[in-house]
C-alpha positions as CSV (number, residue, x, y, z in Angstrom):
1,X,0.0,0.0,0.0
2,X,1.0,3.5,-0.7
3,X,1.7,5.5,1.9
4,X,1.4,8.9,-0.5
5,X,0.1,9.0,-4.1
6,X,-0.2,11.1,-7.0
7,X,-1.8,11.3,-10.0
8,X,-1.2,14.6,-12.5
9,X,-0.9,16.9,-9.4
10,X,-0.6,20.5,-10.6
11,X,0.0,23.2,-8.8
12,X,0.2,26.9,-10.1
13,X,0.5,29.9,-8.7
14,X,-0.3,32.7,-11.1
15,X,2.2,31.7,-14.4
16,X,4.7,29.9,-12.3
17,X,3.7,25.9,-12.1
18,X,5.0,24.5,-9.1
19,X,3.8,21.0,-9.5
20,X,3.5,19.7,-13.2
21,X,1.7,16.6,-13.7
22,X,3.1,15.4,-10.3
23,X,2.6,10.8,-10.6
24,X,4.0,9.7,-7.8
25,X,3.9,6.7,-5.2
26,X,5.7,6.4,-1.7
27,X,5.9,3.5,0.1
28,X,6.3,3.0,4.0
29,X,9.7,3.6,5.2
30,X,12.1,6.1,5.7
31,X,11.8,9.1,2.5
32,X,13.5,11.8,1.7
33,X,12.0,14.5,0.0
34,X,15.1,16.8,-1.9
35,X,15.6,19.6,-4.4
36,X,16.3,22.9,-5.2
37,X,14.7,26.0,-3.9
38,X,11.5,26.6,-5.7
39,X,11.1,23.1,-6.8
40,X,7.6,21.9,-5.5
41,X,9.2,20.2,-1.7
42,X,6.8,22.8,0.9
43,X,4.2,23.4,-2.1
44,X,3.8,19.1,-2.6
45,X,3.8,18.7,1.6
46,X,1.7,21.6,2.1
47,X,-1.2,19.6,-0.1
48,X,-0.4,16.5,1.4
49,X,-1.7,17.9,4.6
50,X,-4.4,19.6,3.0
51,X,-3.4,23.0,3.8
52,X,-3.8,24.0,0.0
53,X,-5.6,22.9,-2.5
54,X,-3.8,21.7,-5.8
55,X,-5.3,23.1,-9.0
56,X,-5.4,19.9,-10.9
57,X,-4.2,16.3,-10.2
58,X,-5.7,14.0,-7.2
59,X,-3.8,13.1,-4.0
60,X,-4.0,10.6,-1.6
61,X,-2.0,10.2,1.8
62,X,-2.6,7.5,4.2
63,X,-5.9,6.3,2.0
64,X,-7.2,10.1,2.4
65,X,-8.2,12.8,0.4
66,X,-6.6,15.5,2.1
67,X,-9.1,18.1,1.1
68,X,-12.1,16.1,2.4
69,X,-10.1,14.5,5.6
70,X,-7.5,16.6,6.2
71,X,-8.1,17.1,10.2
72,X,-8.1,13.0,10.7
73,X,-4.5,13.1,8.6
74,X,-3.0,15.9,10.2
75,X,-4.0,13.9,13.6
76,X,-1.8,11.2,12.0
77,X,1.1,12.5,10.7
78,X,3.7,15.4,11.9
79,X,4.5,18.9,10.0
80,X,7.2,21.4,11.2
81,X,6.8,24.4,8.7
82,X,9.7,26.6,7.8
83,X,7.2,29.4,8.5
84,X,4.6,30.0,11.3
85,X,1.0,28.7,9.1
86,X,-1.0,29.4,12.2
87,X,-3.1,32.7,13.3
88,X,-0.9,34.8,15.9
89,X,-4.2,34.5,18.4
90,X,-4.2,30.4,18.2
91,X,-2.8,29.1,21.5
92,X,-0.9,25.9,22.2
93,X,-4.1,24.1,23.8
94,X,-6.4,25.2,20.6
């Protein structure tokens, strides 16, 4: 079983395409996700986690649609953003 899969995941912002036709499939184990600045790494976890919405392509992580089940696979799976993605107001027990 996959443990993350993609099928034509596209993801543009304004002219620049940050995901082309992303197919991909990740198995269980130990991954590494590499490349050069601007090449899709934050823009590909931040729609695994369903905290944006590609503009084509479907996704799957852990046998869930991000975008429908996003708060049962974020209570699954661990995220530490490069930048705060959180309202200043939210406190630690919210």
């Amino acid at each position: 079983m996959s443990i993350v899969e993609t099928t034509g995941l596209t993801q543009r912002f304004g002219s620049t395409v940050a995901l082309d036709t992303l197919d991909l499939q990740m198995q269980p184990g130990v991954t590494g996700l590499v490349g050069a600045n601007g090449a899709g790494k934050t823009t590909l976890l931040n729609a695994m986690l369903g905290l944006r919405i590609p503009t084509s392509g479907s996704l799957t992580v852990l046998g869930y649609d991000p975008q429908r089940a996003g708060h049962r696979l974020r209570a699954n799976v661990g995220f530490a953003p490069e930048r705060n993605v959180l309202p200043d107001e939210m406190r630690a027990v919210d």
